[in-house]
N, C-alpha and C positions, 0 to 999 in steps of 0.2 A: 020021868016025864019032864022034870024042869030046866032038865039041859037041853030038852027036844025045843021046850018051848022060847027058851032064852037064846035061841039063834039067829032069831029075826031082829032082832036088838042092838046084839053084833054086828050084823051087815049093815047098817043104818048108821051107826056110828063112825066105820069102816069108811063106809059112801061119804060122811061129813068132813073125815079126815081128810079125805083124798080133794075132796073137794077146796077143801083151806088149802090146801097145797100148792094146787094147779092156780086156785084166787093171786098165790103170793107167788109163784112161780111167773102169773103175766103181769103183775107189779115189777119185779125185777127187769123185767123186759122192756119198758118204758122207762126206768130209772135213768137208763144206760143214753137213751135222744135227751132225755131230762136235762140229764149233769153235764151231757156236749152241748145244750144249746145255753145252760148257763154260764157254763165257758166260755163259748161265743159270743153271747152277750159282754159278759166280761173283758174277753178282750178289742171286744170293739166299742167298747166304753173305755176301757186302757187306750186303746188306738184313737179314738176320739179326742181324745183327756191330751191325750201327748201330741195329738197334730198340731202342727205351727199352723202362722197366719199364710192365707194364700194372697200375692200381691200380681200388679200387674205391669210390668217394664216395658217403656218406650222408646225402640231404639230407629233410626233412618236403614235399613239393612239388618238383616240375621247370621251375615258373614262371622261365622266361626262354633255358632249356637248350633244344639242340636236338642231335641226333646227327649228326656228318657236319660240324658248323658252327662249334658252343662254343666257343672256343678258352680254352687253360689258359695264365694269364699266373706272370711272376714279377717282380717291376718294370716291368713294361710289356713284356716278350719274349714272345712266344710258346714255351713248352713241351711244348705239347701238345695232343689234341684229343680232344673227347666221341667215345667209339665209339660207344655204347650207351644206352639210357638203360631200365631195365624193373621194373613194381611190384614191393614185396615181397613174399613171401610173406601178409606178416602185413596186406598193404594198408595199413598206416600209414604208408609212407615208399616213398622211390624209390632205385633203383641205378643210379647214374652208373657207367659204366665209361669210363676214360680211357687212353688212349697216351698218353706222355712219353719224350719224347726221350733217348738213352742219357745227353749230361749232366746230366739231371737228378734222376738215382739216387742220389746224394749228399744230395739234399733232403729224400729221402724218410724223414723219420728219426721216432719215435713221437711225438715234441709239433709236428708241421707242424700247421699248421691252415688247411681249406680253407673259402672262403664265396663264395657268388656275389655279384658286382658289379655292382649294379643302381640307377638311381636312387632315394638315400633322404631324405628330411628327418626330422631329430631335432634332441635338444637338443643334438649335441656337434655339428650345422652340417651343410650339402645336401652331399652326395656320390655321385660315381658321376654324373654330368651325361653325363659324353664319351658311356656307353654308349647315350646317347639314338640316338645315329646308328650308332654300330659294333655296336649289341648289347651282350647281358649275354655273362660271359664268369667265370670262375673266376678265383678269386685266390687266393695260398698265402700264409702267414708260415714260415718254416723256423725251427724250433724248436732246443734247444741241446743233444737228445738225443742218443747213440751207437746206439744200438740202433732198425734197420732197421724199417717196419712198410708195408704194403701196400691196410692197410680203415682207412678214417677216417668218422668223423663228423660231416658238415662243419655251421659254425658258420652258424644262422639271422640272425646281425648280423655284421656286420664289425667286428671287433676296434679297440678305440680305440689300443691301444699294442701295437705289433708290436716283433719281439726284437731288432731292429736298429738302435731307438732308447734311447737314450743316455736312462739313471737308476733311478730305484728304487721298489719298490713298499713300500708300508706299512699296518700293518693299524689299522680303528681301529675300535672299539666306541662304540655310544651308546646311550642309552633307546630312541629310536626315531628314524623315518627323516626328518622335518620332512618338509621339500620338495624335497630330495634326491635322485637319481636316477644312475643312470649315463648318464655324461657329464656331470655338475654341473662345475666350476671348482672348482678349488683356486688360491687367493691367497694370496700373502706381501706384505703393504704394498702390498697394492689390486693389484698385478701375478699376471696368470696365472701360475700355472706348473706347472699340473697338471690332473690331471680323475679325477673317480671311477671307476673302471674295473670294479668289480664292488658289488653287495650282497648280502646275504642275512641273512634271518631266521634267529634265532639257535636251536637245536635245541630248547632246552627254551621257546622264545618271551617268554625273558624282556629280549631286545632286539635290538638288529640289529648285522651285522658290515660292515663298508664296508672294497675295496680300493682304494687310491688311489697313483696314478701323482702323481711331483714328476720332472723333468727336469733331466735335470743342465744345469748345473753347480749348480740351485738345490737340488739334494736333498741339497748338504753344508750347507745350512741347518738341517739337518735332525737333532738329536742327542737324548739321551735324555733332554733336561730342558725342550722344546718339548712348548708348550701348541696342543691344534686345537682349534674350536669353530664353530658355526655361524654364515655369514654371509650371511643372506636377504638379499633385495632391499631390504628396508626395516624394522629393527628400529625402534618403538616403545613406547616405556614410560612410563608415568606413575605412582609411588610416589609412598614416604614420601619418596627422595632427588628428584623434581621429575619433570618433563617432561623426554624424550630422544626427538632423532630421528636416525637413522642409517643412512646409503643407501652400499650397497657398489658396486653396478656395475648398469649394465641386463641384463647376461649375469645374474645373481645373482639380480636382480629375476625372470626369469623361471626361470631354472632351480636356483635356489636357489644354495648355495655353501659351500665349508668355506674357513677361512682361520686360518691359524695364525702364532706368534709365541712367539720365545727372551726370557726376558729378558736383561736387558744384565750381570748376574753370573754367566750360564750360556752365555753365546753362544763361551766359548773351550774347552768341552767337545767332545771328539769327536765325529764325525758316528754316528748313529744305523743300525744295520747293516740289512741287507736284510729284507724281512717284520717289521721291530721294531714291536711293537701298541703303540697309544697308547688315551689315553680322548679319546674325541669331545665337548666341553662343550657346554651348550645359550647360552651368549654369553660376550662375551671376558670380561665383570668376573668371571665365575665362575672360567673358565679362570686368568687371570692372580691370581687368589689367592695368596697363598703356602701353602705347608703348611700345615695348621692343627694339626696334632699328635693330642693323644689329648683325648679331649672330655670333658668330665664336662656329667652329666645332675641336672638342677635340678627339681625340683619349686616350683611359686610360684600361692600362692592370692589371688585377687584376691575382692573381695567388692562390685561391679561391674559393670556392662557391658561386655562387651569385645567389642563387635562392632565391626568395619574389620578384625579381630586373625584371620588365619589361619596354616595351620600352612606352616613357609616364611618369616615375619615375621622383620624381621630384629630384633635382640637386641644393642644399644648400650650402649656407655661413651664417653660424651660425643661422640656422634656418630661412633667406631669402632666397625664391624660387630665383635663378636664371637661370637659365637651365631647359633640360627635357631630359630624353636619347632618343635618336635617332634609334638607331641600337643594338644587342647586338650577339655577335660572338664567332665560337673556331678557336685559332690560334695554329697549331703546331710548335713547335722548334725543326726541327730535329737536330741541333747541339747538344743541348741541352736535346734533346727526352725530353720534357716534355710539357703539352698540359696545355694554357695560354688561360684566359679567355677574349675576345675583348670590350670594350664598348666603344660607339660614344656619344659622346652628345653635343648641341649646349648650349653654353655659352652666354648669353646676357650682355656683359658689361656694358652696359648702366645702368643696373638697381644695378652696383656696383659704379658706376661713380658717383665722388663726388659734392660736393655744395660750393658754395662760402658762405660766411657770408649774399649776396644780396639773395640765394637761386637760380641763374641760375645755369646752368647744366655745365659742362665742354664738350667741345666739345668731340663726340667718333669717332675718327678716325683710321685706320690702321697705321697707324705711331706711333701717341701715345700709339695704344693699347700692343703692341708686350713689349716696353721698359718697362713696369709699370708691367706686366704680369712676366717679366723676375726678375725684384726685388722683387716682391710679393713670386716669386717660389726659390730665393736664399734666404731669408728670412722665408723659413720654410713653404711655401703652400703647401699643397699635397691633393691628394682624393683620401677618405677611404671611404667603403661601412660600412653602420648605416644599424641597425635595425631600420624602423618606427614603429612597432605594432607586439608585442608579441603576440596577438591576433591573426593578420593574415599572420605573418613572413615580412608584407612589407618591403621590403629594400629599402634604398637610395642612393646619393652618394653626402658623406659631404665635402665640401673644410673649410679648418682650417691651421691654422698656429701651423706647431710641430718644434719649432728650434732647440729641439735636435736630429734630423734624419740626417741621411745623405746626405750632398751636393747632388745636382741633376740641371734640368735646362730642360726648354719648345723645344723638337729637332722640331723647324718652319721648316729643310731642308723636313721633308715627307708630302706628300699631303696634309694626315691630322695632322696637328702638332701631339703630341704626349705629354700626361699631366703626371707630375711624380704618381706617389700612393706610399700609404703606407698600410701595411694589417690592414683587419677589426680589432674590438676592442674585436671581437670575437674571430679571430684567432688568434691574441696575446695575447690571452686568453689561448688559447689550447696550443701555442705556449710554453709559460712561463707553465703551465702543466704538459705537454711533456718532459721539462727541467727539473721540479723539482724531477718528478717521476724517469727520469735518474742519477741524484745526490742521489733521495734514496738508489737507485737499486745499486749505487757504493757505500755507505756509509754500505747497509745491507750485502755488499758483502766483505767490509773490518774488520766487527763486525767479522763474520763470519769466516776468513781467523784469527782473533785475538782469537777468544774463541780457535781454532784448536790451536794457540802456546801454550795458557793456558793449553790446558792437557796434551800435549807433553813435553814440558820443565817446565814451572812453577810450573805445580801441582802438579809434585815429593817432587821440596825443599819445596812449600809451606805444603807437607803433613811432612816431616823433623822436620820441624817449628812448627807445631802445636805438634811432640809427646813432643818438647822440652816445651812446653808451659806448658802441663799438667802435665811433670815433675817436672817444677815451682811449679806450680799452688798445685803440692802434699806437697814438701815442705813448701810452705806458710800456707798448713793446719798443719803439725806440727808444726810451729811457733805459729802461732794464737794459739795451744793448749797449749806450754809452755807462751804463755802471760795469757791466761787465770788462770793457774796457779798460776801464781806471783802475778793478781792480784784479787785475790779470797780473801775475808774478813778474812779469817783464816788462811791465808796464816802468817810463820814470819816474812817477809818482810815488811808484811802489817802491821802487831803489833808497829814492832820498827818505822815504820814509822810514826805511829800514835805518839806513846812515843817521837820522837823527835819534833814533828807538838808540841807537848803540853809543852815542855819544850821553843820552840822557841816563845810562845804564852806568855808564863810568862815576861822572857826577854824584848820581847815586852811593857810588862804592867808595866815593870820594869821602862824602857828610857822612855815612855810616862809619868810616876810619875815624873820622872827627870828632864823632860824637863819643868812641869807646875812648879815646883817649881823654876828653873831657871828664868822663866817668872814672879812668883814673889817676887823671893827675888835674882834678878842676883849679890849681894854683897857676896851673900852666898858662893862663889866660894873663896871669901878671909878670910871673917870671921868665917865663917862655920854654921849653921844650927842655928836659934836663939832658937830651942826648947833646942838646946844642949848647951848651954853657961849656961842655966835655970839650 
């Protein structure tokens, strides 16, 4: 009976088993959405964790951008990618929205600067080639800010000098822009070593301001006593100092160029600090000048032509620039009614100021300058206007020492002092001309007024005179005809002359007999002849 009864036991048991089973059977079933959504969780906490910052780029146009595609470079890496691309409000520009990867949140700093990389041609040279086949793509320079920024404005050119390159920038002013451009060349001794990196007109427009990149290690050439200046393709000139011709590079040629130089008493000065402004010269004679100091302004009246003579001329002692005309004017004298030519021009003394044997400078001061200026001018200084070039008529205005002119003296009482002159070398040319042709004109006027006495008085007695001549002159042919006469071979004169020529010839032969005998018998004179004693 107790295996009858112990059945009901079993199946109870049986029923619990089955039960637990099926319990852990629909736990296993839920395990399985469990462990995928912990996964999921997981990886979008992974994905979360590793998103980069999202940014948002300002470009004029989306020429070359595409969403989904763009890719954002950093040296050639991929960083990241265009999500977005959509107008702006204001429809003048476009909003790039980008993902960047979580290392690149460090770049993202306020002077990044982003541009797109597209094939360009310009003056600083073709770039951007590769994207012909891969596409356009964004490019960054990372900047050397701290402070974090997320909206940029990206750059419509690509930047010539990014912050990673090694040197220094410099500012330089000029009058204006020549041929100039950004990307021009910057030279030191015909070698590149820089390029203009930014311009801009000057606020009040009275010139332009140019930034220029120099690369190290050549930007410690670079100190505060370095002269820049312009160096075109091909400077020519022809002045008062001759014909120049002067060709820098083909790069220069086309795109103009700046090019600068130390001189050799300044080249052991320290280098010149970061942003240090210089002046921009318009060619190197200018630049390389030395100081000229404090200028004094001249007043000098010519009474003259001065045409070839502009303002800018230069202003010599003995063929040293000192000066440059300033002004050039007509002064009337109505006392004098006659209309007098004005010229101004600054005088640099300093660059006449003498040297010690040590080689420093003498001081130039307003004191000294007047008394030195005063004996130089009583001592025969004056300025005369020169021809520089037959060529081009250039004039100039030469200071020289003429000591035989006449006394004169600097009048410092007028505003602008006032310089003595003496006339060009050309008018004293026409001058002395003028004069000689007047001495002719009085010399042919008194030949003239002389040949008239000649036929008036003279040339009566002188016709007088001459019938008396030929009356002579008749006479002496009848002489001449009785000398012929007398002395004609057959003439009797001529006979007896002969007859006595021959008698006097005997005689002759006579005393020379006489005389040899005397020589040798001088006794003979006492004793007489020895043939005759015989």
């Amino acid at each position: 009976m107790y295996p009858t009864e112990q059945k009901p036991e079993s199946g109870a048991r049986a029923v619990a088993v089955v039960e637990r089973i099926s319990s852990w059977r629909l736990s296993l079933v839920w395990l399985v959405p469990i462990v995928a959504a912990l996964v999921g969780i997981g990886l979008a906490a992974k994905a979360i964790m590793d998103r980069g910052p999202e940014i948002t780029l300002q470009f004029s146009t989306a020429d070359g951008l595409e969403a989904g595609k763009t890719k954002v470079k950093y040296k050639d890496v991929e960083i990241g990618t265009v999500k977005s691309i959509v107008l702006s409000e204001d429809r003048k520009t476009v909003s790039v929205v980008t993902d960047l990867v979580r290392e690149a949140a460090p770049l993202l700093v306020e002077d990044t600067r982003f541009w797109v990389v597209r094939p360009r041609v310009g003056l600083a040279g073709v770039s951007g080639l590769g994207t012909l086949l891969s596409g356009s793509y964004i490019g960054l320079d990372v900047g050397k800010s701290t402070t974090t920024r997320r909206h940029y404005v990206g750059l419509e050119e690509p930047p010539l000098i990014t912050a990673d390159r090694a040197g220094r920038e410099f500012m330089l002013s000029a009058e204006d822009l020549g041929s100039l451009d950004v990307g021009s060349p910057v030279y030191l001794r015909r070698v590149q070593v820089g390029r203009v990196v930014t311009r801009a007109l000057d606020k009040d427009g009275s010139g332009v301001t140019l930034t220029i990149f120099v690369d190290s290690p050549y930007d410690k050439f670079v100190n505060p006593a370095t002269r820049f200046f312009h160096a075109s393709g091909v400077a020519l000139s022809l002045d008062d100092r001759g014909f120049k011709l002067d060709v820098q590079s083909m790069a220069a040629l086309v795109a103009g160029g700046i090019a600068f130089a130390t001189h050799k008493r300044n080249a052991d000065l320290d280098s010149a600090q970061e942003k240090a402004a210089f002046i921009l010269h318009p060619d190197e004679r200018t630049a390389m000048r030395l100081p000229d100091g404090m200028a004094q302004t001249y007043t000098m009246i010519f009474n003259e032509t001065i045409r070839g003579l502009r303002v800018g001329s230069s202003v010599d002692f003995r063929g040293l620039p000192i000066g440059d005309v300033t002004s050039i004017g007509v002064d009337y004298a109505a006392e004098g009614k006659s209309v007098v030519m004005v010229v101004e021009a600054n005088i640099y003394p300093s660059r006449l100021a003498q040297q010690a044997v040590s080689g420093s400078r003498m001081p130039d001061t307003r004191e000294r300058r007047h008394p030195v200026m005063n004996r130089m001018v009583a001592a025969g200084l004056r300025a005369q206007l020169r021809s520089g070039s037959l060529v081009t008529g250039e004039q100039f205005i030469a200071l020289d020492f003429f000591p035989k002119t006449k006394p004169a003296r600097v009048d410092w009482d007028r505003s602008v002092p006032l310089f003595p002159t003496i006339p060009g070398k050309l008018t004293s040319l026409e001058d002395d001309l003028t004069e000689a042709l007047a001495t002719l004109k009085t010399t042919l006027g008194s030949a003239n007024r002389l040949v008239q006495h000649l036929n008036r008085e003279v040339a009566p007695e002188m016709t007088a005179a001459m019938d008396d001549v030929r009356r002579t002159l008749a006479n002496g042919d009848k002489l001449m005809a009785m000398a012929d006469k007398l002395l004609a071979s057959d003439a009797p004169v001529q006979q007896e002359l002969r007859e006595t020529l021959r008698e006097v010839a005997k005689a002759a032969r006579s005393l020379r007999q006489l005389t040899d005998m005397l020589e040798r018998q001088p006794e003979s004179l006492i004793t007489g002849k020895k043939g005759d004693e015989q």
